[in-house]
C-alpha positions, 0 to 999 in steps of 0.5 A, a space after each residue: 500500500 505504502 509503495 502504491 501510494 508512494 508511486 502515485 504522488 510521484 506520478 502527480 508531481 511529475 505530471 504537474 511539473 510537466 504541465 509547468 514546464 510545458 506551460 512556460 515552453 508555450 509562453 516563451 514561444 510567444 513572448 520573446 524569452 529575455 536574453 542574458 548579458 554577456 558583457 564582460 564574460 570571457 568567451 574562449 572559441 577554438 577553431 576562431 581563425 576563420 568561418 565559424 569561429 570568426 563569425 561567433 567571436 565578431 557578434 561577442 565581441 560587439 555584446 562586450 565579451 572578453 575574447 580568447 581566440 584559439 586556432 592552429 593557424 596563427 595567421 587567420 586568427 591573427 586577422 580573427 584579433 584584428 577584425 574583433 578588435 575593430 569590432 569593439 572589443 577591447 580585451 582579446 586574446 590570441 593563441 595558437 592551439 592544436 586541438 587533436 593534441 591534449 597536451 597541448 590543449 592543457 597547456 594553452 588552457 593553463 596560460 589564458 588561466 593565468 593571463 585572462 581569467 577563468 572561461 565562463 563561456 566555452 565554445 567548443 567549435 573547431 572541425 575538420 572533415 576527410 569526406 572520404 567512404 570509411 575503407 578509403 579513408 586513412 587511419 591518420 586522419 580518422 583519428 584526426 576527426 575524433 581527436 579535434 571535433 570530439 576528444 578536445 571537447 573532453 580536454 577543454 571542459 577538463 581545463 575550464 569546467 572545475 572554475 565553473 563549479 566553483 563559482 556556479 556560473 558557465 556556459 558549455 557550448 557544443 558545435 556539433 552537426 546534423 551529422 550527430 544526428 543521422 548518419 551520412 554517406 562517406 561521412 563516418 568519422 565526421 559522423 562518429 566524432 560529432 555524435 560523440 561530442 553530442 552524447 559528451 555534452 548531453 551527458 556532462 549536462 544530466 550532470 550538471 542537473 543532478 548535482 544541481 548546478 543551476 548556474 552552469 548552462 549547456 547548449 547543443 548545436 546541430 546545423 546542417 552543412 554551412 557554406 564556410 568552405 567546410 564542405 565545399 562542392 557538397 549539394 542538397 536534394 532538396 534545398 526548400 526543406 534543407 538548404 546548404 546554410 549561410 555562415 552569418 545566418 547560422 552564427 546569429 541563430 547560435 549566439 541567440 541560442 546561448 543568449 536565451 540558453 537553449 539547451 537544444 539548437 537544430 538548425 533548422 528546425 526540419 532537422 528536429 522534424 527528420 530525426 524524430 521520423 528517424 525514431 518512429 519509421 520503419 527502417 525501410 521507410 527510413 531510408 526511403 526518406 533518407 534517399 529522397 533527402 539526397 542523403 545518399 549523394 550529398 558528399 559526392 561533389 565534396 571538395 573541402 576546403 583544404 583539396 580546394 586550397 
């Protein structure tokens, strides 16, 4: 009797916070949700030297967010400093990092610790792409993909997270893809690694939850390809319903989305739509759409930037 009527209220409470919860999701779809102030925030994005990354730190740098800029190429995030700074920032900070090496990673993390601060906003966005059927592609640059799109994720949230738990106060992002979602033809690595970093940051947000850290955010982007040269020669079948994504479009949604502090972010919003078909399909009917998507064919012009370089 006691474990029925224990069972109960806990069915009631959970119907009734679901109800709240609900409730406010209905209101902030129609009343704009208010949007944090970033303003003096020290924002670190990897992989800012160009694209992205560039995009992101130029719209942080106009809300008044000390930067740190980390890329491998020193040129490119040289300019990423310049154009920030002429933006309106007046703190930033450049170094270079390679994300495939841990090491290296600590020991970048440990210099903006003690020459800027604590990171209060981690924007994990540096990639790379071999776009290559999984046989052909080398085992060097497989371990390259999961190293730099999944395992600095791992290192990064290591080095800046244990600041964020002391002061209750973060904000994790994850710049993952469509491709974390479903999987693609020729994209197998790229798929692994971006479905990792989603589990990764998903899993590390359920911890953040448990141990009640109310103060420390997350939010999980999945775009689908942008057009930043990543993906150069890459097509969509089907470009009314998921058209091939401008940078700037893309870099707004995602910096409203850490404003707002969506915990989820697919750009666009068919992407939702697509893998919850991929949920209830038969797997026959799956793939059906899957092939009327042009999933199939997409990587078949793939250039990339690197080959086009």
């Amino acid at each position: 009797m006691a474990s029925s009527l224990k069972s109960s209220k806990e069915l009631v409470v959970f119907l009734g916070k679901s109800m709240i919860a609900f409730l406010e999701s209905l209101i902030f779809t129609i009343i704009p949700k208010p949007r944090k102030n970033v303003a003096g925030e020290i924002v670190l994005i990897t992989g800012a030297g160009s694209g992205l990354g560039r995009l992101l730190a130029l719209r942080f740098a106009r809300l008044g967010s000390v930067l740190v800029l980390w890329d491998i190429n020193k040129e490119g995030n040289e300019e990423t400093c310049r154009m920030v700074r002429e933006a309106g920032a007046t703190r930033v900070y450049a170094y270079i990092c390679d994300c495939s090496q841990r090491e290296n990673i600590y020991r970048v993390a440990e210099q903006v610790k003690k020459e800027v601060g604590d990171v209060s906003i981690l924007i994990n966005n540096a990639g790379v792409v071999t776009g290559q059927s999984f046989l052909d592609c080398p085992d060097e640059l497989i371990e390259k993909a999961l190293d730099v799109n999944f395992k600095a994720h791992l290192w990064t949230y290591k080095s800046f997270l244990p600041a964020m738990i002391a002061k209750e106060h973060g904000h994790l992002v994850c710049i993952s893809s469509s491709a974390g979602l479903v999987g693609v033809n020729k994209l197998a690595d790229y798929c692994a690694s971006k479905f990792a970093a989603c589990g990764f940051a998903e899993s590390v947000f359920m911890e953040t939850l448990v141990q009640k850290l109310k103060g420390i955010k997350t939010t999980i982007v999945c775009p689908f390809f942008i057009k930043t040269g990543m993906f150069e020669g890459c097509s969509t079948a089907r470009p009314f319903l998921l058209p091939l994504l401008e940078p700037e479009y893309v870099a707004d949604k995602i910096v409203d989305g850490i404003l707002t502090e969506k915990v989820y972010l697919n750009v666009p919003k068919f992407i939702s739509f697509l893998v919850f078909l991929k949920s209830i399909l038969p797997v026959k009917m799956a793939v059906l759409t899957a092939d009327y998507m042009g999933a199939f064919n997409l990587m078949d012009g793939f250039v990339g930037k690197n080959k086009k370089n």
